[in-house]
C-alpha beads as a LAMMPS data file, in Angstrom:
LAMMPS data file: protein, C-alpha beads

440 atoms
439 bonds

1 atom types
1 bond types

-500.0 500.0 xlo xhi
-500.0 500.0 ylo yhi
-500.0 500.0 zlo zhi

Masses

1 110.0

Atoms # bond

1 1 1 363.005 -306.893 186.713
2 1 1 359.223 -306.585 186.100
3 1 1 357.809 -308.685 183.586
4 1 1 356.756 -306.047 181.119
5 1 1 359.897 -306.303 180.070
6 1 1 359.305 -310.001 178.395
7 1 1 356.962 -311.186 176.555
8 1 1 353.391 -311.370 177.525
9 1 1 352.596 -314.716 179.320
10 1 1 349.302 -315.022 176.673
11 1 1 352.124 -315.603 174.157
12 1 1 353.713 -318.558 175.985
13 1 1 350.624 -320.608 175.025
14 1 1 351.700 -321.132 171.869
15 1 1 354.630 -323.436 173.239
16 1 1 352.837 -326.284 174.144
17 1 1 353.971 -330.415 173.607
18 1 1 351.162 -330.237 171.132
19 1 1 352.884 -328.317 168.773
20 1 1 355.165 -331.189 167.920
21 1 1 357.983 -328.903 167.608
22 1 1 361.144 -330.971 165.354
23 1 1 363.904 -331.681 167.844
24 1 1 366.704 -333.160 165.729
25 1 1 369.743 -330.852 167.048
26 1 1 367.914 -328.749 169.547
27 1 1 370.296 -327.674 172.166
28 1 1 369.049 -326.557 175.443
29 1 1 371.083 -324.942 178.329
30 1 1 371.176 -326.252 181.640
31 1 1 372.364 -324.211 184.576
32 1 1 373.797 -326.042 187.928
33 1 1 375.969 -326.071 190.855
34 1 1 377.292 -328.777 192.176
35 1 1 381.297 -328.424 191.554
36 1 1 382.767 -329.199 187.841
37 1 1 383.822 -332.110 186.989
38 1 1 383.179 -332.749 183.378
39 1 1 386.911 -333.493 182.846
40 1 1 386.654 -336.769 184.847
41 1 1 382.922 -338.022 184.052
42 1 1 382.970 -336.087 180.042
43 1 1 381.850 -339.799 178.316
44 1 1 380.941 -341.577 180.864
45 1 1 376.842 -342.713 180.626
46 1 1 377.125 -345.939 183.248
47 1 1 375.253 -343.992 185.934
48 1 1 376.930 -346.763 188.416
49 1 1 380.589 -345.131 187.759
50 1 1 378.909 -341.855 189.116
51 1 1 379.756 -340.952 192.933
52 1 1 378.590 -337.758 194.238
53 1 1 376.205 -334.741 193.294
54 1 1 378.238 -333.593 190.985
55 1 1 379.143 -337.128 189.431
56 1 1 375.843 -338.049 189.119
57 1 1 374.237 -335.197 187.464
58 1 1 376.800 -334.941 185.190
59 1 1 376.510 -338.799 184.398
60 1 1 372.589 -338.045 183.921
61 1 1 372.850 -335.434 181.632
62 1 1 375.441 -337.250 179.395
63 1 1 373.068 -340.486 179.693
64 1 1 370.235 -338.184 178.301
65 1 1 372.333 -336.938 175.630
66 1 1 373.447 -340.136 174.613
67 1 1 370.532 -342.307 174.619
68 1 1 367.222 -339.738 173.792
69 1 1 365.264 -340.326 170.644
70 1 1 364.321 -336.957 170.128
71 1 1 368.235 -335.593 169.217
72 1 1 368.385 -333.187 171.666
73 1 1 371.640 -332.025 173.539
74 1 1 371.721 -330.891 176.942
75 1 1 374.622 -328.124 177.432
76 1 1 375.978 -327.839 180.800
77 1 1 376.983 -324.853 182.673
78 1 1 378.388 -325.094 185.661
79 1 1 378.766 -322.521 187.852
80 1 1 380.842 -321.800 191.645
81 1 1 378.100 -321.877 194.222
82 1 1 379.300 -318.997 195.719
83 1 1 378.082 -316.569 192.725
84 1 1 375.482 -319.328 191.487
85 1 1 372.733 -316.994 191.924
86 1 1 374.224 -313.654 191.157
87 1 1 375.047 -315.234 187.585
88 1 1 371.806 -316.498 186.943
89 1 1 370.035 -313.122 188.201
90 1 1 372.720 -311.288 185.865
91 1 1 371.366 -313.504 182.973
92 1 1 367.805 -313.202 183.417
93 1 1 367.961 -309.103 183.623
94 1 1 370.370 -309.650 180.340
95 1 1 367.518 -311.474 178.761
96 1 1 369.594 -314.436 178.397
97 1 1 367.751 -317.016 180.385
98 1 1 369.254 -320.561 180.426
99 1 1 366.538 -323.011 179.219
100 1 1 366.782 -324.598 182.897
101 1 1 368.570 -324.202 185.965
102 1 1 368.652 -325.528 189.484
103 1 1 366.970 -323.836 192.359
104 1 1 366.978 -324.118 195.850
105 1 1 363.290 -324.227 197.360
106 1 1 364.346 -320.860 199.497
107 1 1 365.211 -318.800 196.609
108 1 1 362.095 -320.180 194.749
109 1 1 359.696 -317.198 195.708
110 1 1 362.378 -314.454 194.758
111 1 1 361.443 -315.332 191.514
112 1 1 357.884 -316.768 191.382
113 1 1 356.939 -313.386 192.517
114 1 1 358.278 -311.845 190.050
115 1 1 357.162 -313.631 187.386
116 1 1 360.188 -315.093 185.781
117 1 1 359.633 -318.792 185.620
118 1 1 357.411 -320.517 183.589
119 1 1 354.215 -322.378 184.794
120 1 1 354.742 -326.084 185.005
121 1 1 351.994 -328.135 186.043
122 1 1 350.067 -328.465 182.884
123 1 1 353.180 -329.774 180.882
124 1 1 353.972 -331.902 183.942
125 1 1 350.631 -333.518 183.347
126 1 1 351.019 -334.001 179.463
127 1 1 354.546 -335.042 179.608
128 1 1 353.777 -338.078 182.634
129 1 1 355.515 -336.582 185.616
130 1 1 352.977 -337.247 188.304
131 1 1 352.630 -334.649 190.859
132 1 1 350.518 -337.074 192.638
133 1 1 353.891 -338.804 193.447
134 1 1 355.624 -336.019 195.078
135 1 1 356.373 -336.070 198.667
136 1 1 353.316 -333.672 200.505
137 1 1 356.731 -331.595 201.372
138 1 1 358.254 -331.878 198.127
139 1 1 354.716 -330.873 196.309
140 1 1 354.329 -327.612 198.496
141 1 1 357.766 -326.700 197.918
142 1 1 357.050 -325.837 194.141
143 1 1 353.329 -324.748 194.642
144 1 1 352.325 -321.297 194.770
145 1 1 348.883 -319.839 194.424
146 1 1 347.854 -323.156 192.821
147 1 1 349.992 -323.541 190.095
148 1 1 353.441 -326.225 190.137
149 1 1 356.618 -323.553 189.306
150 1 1 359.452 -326.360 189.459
151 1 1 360.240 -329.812 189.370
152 1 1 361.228 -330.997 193.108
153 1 1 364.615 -333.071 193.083
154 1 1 365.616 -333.713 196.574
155 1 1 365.138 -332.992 200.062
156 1 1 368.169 -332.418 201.828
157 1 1 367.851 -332.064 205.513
158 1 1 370.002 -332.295 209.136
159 1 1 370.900 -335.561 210.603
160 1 1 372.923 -336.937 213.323
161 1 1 375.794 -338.806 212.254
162 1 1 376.481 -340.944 214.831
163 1 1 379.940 -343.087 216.498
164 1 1 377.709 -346.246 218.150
165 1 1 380.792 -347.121 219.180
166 1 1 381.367 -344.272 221.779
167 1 1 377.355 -344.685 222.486
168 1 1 378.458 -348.321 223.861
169 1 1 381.485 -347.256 225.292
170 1 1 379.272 -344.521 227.458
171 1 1 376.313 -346.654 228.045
172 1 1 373.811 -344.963 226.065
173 1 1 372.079 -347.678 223.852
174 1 1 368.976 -349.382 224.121
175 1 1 368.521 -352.965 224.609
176 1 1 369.267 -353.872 221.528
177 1 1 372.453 -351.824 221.321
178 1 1 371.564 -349.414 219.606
179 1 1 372.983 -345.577 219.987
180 1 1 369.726 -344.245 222.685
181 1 1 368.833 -340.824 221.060
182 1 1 367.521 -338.483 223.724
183 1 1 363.938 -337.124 224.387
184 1 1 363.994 -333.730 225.837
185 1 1 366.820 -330.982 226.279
186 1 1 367.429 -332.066 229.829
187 1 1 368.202 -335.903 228.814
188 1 1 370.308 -334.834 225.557
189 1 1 372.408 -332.397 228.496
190 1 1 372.299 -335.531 230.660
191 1 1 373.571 -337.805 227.876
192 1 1 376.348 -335.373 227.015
193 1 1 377.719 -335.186 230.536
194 1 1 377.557 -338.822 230.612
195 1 1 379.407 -339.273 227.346
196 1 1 382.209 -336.452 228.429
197 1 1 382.783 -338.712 231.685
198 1 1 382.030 -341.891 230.233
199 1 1 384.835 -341.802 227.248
200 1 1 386.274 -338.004 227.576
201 1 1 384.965 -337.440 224.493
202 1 1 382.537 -334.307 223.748
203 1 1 378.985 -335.292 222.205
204 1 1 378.692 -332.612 219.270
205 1 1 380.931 -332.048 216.671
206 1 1 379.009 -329.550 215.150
207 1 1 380.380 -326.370 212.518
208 1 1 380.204 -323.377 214.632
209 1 1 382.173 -320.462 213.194
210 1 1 380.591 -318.728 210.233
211 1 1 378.733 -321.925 209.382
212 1 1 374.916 -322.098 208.806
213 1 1 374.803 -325.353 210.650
214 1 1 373.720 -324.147 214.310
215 1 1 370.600 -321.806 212.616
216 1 1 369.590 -325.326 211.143
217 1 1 369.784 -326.459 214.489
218 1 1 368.461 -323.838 216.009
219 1 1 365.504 -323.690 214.057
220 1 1 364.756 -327.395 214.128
221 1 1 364.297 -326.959 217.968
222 1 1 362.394 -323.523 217.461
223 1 1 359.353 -325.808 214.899
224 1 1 359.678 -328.468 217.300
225 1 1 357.891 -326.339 219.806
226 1 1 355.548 -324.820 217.589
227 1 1 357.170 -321.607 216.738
228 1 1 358.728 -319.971 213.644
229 1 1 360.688 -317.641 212.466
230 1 1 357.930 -315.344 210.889
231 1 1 354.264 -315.588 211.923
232 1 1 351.217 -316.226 209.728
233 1 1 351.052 -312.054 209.103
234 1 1 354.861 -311.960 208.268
235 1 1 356.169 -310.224 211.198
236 1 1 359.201 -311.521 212.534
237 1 1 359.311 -313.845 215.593
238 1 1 362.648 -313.800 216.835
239 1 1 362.168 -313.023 220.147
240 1 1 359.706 -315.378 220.868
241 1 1 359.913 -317.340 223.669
242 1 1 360.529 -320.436 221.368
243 1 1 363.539 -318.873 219.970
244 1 1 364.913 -318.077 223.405
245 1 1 364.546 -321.565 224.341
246 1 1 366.725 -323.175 221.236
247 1 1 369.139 -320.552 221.988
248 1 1 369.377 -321.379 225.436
249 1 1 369.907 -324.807 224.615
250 1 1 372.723 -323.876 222.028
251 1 1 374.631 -321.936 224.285
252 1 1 374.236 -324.428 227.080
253 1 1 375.918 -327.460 225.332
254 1 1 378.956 -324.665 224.578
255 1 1 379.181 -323.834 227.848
256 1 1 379.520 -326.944 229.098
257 1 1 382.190 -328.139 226.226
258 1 1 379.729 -330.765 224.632
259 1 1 380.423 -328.680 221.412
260 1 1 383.589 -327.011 220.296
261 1 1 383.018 -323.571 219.385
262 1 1 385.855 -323.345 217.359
263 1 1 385.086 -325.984 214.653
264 1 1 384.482 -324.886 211.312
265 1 1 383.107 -326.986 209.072
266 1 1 386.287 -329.027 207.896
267 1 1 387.029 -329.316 211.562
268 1 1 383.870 -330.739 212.859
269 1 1 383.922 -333.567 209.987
270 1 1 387.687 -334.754 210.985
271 1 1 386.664 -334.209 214.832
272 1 1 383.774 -336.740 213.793
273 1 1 385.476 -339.508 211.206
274 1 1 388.743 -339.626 213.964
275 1 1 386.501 -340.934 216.266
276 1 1 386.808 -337.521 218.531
277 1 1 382.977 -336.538 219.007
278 1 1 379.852 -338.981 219.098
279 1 1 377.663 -336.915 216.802
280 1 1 377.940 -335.130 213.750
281 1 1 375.640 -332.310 212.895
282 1 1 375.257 -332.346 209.103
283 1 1 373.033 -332.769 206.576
284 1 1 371.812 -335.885 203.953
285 1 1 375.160 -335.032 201.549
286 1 1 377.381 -336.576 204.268
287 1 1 376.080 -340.115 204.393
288 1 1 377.579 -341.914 201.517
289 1 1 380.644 -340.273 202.702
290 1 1 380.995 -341.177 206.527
291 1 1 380.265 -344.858 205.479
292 1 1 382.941 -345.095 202.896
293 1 1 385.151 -343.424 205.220
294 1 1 383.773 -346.433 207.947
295 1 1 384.439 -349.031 205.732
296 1 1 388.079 -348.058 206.020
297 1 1 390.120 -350.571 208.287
298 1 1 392.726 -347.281 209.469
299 1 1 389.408 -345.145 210.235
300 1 1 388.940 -344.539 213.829
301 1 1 385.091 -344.351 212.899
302 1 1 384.134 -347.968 212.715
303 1 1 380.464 -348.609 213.318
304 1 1 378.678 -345.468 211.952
305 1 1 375.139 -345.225 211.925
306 1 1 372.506 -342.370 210.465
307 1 1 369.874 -341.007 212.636
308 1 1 366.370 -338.290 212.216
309 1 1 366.676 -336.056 214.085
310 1 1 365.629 -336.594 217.657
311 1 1 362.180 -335.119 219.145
312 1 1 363.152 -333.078 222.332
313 1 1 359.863 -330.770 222.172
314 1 1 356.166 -331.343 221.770
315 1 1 356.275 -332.694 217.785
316 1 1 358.581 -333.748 215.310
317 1 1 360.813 -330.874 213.070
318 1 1 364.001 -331.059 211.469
319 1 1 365.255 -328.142 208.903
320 1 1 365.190 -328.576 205.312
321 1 1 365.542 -327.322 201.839
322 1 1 365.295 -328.996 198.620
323 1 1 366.817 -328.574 195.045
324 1 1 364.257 -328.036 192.582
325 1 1 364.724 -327.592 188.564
326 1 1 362.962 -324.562 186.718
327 1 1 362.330 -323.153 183.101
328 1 1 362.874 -319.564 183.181
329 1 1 360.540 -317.540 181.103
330 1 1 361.862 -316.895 177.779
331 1 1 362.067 -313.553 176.060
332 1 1 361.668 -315.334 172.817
333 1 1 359.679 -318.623 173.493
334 1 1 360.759 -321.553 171.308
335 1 1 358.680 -324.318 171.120
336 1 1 361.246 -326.677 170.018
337 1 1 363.691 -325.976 173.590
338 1 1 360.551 -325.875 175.732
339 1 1 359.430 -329.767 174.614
340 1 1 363.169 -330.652 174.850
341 1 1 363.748 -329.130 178.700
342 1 1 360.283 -330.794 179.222
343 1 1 361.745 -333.846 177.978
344 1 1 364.960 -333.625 180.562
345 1 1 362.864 -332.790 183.409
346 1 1 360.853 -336.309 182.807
347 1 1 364.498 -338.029 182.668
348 1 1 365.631 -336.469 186.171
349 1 1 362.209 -337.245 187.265
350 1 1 362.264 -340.812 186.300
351 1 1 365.758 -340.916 187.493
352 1 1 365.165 -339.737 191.003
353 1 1 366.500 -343.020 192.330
354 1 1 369.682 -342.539 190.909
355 1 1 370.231 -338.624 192.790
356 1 1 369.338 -340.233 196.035
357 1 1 372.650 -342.113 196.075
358 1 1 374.165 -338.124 197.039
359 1 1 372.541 -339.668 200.488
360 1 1 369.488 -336.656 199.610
361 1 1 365.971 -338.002 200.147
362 1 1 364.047 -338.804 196.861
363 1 1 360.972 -336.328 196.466
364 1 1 358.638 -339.033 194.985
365 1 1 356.585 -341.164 197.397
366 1 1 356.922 -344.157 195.138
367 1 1 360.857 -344.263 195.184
368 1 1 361.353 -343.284 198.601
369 1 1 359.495 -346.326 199.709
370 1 1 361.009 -348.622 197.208
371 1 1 363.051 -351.539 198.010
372 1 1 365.762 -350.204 195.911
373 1 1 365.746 -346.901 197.872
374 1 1 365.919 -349.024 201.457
375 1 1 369.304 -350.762 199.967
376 1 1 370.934 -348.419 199.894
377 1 1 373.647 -347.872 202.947
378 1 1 372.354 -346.412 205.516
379 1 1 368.753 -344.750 203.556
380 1 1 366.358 -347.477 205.782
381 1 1 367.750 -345.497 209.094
382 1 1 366.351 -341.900 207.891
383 1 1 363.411 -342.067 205.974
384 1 1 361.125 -340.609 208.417
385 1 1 362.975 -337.416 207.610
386 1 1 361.016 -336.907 204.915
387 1 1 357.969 -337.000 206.811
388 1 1 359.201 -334.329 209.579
389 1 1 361.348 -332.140 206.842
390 1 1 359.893 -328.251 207.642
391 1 1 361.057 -324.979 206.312
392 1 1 360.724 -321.495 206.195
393 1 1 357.393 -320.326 204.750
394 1 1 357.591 -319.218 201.372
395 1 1 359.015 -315.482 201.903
396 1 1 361.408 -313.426 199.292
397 1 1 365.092 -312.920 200.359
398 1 1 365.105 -316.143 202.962
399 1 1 369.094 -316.386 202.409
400 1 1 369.250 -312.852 203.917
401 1 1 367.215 -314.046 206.519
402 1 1 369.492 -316.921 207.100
403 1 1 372.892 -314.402 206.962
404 1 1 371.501 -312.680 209.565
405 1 1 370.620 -315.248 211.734
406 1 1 373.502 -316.636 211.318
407 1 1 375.661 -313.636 212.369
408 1 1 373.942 -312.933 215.317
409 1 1 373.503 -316.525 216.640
410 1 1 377.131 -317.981 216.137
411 1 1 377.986 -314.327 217.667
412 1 1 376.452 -315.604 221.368
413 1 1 379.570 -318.450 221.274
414 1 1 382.172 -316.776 219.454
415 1 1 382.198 -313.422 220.927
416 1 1 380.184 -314.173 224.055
417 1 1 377.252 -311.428 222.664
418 1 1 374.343 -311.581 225.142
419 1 1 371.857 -313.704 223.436
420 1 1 368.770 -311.595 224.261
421 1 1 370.724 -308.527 222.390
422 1 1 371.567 -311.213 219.018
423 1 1 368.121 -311.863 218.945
424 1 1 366.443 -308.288 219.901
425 1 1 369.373 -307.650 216.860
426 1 1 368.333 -309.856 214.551
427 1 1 364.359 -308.999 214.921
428 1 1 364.981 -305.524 213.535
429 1 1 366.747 -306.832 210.777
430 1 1 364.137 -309.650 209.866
431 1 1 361.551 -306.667 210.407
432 1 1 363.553 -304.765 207.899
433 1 1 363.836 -307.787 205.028
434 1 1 359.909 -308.485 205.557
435 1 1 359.158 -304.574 204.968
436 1 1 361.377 -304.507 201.935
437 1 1 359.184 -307.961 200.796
438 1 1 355.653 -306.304 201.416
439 1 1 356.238 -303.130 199.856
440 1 1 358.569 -304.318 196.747

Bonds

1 1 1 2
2 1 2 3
3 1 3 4
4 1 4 5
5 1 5 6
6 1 6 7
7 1 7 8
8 1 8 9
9 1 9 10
10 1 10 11
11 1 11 12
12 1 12 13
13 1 13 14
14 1 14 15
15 1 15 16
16 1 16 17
17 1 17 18
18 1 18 19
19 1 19 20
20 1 20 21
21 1 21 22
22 1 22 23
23 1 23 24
24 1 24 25
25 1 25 26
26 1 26 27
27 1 27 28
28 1 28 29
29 1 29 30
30 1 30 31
31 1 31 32
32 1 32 33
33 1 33 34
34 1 34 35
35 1 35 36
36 1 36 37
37 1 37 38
38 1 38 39
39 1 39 40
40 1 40 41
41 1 41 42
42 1 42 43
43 1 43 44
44 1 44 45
45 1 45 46
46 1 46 47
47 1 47 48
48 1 48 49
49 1 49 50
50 1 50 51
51 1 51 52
52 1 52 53
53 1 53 54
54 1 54 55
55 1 55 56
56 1 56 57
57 1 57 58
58 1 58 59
59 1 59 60
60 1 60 61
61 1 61 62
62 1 62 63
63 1 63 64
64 1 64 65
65 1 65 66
66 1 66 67
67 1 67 68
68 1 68 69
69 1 69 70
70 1 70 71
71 1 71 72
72 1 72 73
73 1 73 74
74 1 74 75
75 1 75 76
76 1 76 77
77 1 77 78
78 1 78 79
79 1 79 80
80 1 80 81
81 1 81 82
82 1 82 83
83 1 83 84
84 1 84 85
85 1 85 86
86 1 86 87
87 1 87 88
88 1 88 89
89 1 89 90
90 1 90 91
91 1 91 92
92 1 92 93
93 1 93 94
94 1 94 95
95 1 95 96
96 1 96 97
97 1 97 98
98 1 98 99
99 1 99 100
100 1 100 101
101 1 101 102
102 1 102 103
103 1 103 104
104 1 104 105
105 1 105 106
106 1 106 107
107 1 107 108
108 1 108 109
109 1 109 110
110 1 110 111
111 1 111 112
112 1 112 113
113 1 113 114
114 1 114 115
115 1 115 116
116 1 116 117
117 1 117 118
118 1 118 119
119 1 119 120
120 1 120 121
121 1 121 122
122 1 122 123
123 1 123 124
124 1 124 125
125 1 125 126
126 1 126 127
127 1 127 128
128 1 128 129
129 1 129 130
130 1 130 131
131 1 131 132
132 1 132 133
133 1 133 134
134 1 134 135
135 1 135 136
136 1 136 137
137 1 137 138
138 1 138 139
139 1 139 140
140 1 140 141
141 1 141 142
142 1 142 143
143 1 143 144
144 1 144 145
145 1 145 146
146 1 146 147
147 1 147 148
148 1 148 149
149 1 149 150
150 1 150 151
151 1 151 152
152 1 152 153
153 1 153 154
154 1 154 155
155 1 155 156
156 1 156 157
157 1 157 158
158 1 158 159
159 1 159 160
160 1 160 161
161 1 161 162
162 1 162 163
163 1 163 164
164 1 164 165
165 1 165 166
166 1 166 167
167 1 167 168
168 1 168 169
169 1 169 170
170 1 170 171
171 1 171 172
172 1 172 173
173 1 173 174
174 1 174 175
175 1 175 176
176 1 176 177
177 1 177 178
178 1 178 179
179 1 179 180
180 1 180 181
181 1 181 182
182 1 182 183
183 1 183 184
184 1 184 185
185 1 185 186
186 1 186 187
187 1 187 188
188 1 188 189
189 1 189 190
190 1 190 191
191 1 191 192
192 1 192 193
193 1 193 194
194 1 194 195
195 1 195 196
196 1 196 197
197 1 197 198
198 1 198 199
199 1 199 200
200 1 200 201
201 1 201 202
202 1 202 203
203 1 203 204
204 1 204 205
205 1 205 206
206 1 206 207
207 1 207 208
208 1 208 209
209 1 209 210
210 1 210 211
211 1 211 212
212 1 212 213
213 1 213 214
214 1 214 215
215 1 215 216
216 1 216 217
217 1 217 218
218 1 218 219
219 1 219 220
220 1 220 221
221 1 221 222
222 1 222 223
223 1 223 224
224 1 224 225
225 1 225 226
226 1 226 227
227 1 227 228
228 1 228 229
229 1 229 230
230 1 230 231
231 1 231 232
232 1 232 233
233 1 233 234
234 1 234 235
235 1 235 236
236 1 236 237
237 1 237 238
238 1 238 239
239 1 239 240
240 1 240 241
241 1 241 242
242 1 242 243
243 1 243 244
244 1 244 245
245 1 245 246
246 1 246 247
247 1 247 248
248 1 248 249
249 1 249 250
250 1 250 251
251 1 251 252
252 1 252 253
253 1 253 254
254 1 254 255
255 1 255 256
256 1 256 257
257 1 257 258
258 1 258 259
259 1 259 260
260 1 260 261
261 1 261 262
262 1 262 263
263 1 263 264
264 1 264 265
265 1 265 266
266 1 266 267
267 1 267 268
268 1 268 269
269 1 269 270
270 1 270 271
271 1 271 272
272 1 272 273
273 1 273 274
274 1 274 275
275 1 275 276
276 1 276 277
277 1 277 278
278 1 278 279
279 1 279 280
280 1 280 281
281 1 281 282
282 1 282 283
283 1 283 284
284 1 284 285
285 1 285 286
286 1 286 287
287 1 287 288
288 1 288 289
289 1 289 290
290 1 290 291
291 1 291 292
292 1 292 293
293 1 293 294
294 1 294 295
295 1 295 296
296 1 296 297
297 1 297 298
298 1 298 299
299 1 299 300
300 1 300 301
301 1 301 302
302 1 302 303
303 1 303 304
304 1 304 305
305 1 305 306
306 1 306 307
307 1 307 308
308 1 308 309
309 1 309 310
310 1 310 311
311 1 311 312
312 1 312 313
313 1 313 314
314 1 314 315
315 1 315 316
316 1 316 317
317 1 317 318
318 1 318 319
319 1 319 320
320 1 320 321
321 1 321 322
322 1 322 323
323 1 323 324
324 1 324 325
325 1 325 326
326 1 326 327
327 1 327 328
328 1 328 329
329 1 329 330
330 1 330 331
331 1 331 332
332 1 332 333
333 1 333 334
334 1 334 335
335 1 335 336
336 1 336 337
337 1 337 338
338 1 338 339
339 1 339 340
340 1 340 341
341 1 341 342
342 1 342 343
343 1 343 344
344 1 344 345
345 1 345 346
346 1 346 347
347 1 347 348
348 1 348 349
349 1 349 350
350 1 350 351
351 1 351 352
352 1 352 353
353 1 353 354
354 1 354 355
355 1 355 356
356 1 356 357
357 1 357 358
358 1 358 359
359 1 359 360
360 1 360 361
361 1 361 362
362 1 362 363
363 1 363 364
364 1 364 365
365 1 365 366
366 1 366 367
367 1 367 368
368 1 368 369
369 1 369 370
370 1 370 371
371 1 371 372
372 1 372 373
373 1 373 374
374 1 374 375
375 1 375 376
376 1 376 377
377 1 377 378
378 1 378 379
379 1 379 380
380 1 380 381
381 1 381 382
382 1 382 383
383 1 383 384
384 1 384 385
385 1 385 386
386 1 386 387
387 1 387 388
388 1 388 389
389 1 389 390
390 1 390 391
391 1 391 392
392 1 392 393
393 1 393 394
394 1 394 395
395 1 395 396
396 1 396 397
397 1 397 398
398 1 398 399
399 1 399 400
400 1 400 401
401 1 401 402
402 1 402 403
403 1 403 404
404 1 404 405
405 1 405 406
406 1 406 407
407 1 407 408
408 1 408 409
409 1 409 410
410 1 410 411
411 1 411 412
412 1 412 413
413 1 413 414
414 1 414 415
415 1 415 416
416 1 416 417
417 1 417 418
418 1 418 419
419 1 419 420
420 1 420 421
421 1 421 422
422 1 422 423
423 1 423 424
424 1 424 425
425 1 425 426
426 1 426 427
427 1 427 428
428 1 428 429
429 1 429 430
430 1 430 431
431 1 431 432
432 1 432 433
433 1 433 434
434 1 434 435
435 1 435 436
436 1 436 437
437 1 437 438
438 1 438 439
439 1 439 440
């Protein structure tokens, strides 16, 4: 949609906190994710009965509508994931924008470049969210061409999940007993042989069927050399001989049964909590999770521990993504709902604490070294994740670029597709999303 179609962005200046808008009864629409569940939290506003993302943001937003001064209402709709982003595209071309909505840092330059969310960083300023604070991650996640576009929420990235139990049992801790992580592709092989003979038990339980999980993988070890999936002109970089090398690597722990192939994603998390594989390959929304499931006295996991991911190249990488909130540009600006979704981002904002119980990383510097963040289970073990977080640069269409690589690298152990044809494969089709970018 090209922006002619709104209004000019000259107009927008009129909707400014200075205008001093009323607020009594303003209602203001929020679009999210994150599963329903409005039934079981609908009056709840003690954020400490929240579990989960979709607990807690739910909590928050009744807490805001609840306790604000200003008497503004915060109207939820949620929406599947699966069609998250077709609905919101639909109501943006339908010029019927909701006043906010959640965004993943990947999709974030479909729409930046087209011009159909609203500048943030001057409102930031007058309304005390500090951009100062942000993560250096977080803060070039919502910058583009020097202006802020969205307020950063999380950073969700890989981990290992790991049994220290079947670490002990195979010999592979430290000497302090703890779980040794390895170094370099030939010690994590090593280790996995040793923990096949050691307990019979396969190192990886990792999602492999049509599961994005390997790609993050994947392209962990690809930045961890240097490489990336596009280079600093935009031309694809599939082939590379970086990408050859974490493919190699992939297919070699298949081979040798240190990862079942057949796992899906429900499968790889029971292989994992029943005490059948050592690590877990899965991201920062599994933590709270795997430790209540620990806690349990019939779980075969007992002594479960988080870990960053482990350096096996020449510097530290692990894939990431974050959820930001924007404020779509407004057909008809009104300075009353722009003050009052100003208002709600300051109240996530200040309640950033409070999302990192999903087990995401907090995006300001000032929580995610906080004493309050450390207490929680497991956070102390994985903060340096948000100091190694990477991810793709900021390209349009990055989930196509994801399908892709995801069909042709799960291909190499599901259907035994030579991996120099997946990857000569997907280069074309990269090629062919970057040439539909440049010339759109």
């Amino acid at each position: 949609m090209k922006m002619k179609t709104l209004l000019p962005a000259a107009l927008l200046l009129a909707v400014t906190l200075g205008a001093s808008p009323a607020l009594a009864g303003t209602e203001i629409t929020l679009f999210r994710f994150f599963g329903g569940c409005s039934d079981e939290y609908a009056h709840v506003t003690d954020l400490s009965k929240a579990v989960g993302e979709c607990g807690i943001i739910q909590v928050l937003a009744n807490k805001f509508n609840a306790e604000n001064k200003e008497g503004i209402t915060v109207k939820t709709q949620s929406v599947e994931w699966g069609v998250y982003y077709d609905r919101l595209s639909a109501n943006v071309a339908g010029r019927t924008p909701p006043d906010i909505a959640v965004m993943h840092r990947s999709v974030l330059p479909n729409y930046v470049v087209r011009n159909l969310l609203q500048p943030l960083g001057k409102d930031f300023a007058t309304v005390g969210i500090d951009t100062a604070d942000f993560v250096p991650v977080a803060r070039e996640a919502v910058t583009s061409k020097g202006e802020v576009w969205a307020l950063p929420f999380d950073l969700h990235a890989l981990l290992w999940h790991v049994n220290a139990d079947l670490f002990t049992q195979a010999g592979l801790v430290d000497d302090k007993g703890q779980p040794k992580m390895p170094t370099s592709p030939a010690e994590l092989l090593q280790h996995a042989e040793t923990m096949k003979a050691k307990t019979g038990k396969p190192y990886f339980a990792i999602p492999s069927g049509a599961d994005p999980m390997p790609a993050w993988q994947y392209l962990s070890w690809v930045w961890q050399q240097g490489g990336n999936l596009v280079d600093a002109e935009r031309k694809a970089q599939l082939e590379s001989k970086e990408s050859k090398e974490a493919l190699r690597l992939l297919n070699a722990l298949y081979a040798a049964g240190h990862a079942n192939r057949k796992h899906d994603y429900a499968g790889a998390q029971q292989a994992f909590l029943s005490g059948q594989a050592a690590v877990l390959v899965n991201g920062t929304w599994g933590v709270d999770t795997y430790a209540a499931q620990a806690r349990d006295p019939k779980s075969a996991l007992k002594n479960y521990v988080v870990r960053d991911m482990p350096r096996l190249y020449a510097q530290d990488a692990v894939w990431s993504d974050s959820h930001t909130w924007v404020l779509p540009r407004q057909p008809k600006p009104d300075a009353a709902k722009q003050k009052a979704a100003l208002a709600f981002l300051k109240f996530l904002n200040d309640n950033n604490l409070q999302w990192a119980r999903t087990g995401h990383l907090p995006v300001r510097a000032s929580v995610l070294q906080s004493a309050e963040m450390r207490a929680l289970p497991h956070r102390a073990e994985y903060t340096r994740t948000a100091t190694i977080a990477t991810a793709l640069p900021p390209i349009e269409y990055q989930r196509a670029h994801m399908d892709l690589l995801v069909n042709e690298l799960n291909s190499t152990w599901l259907v035994n597709k030579d991996p120099d044809k997946a990857l000569s494969d997907a280069q074309r089709a990269a090629s062919a999303i970057l040439r539909r970018s440049r010339h759109r």
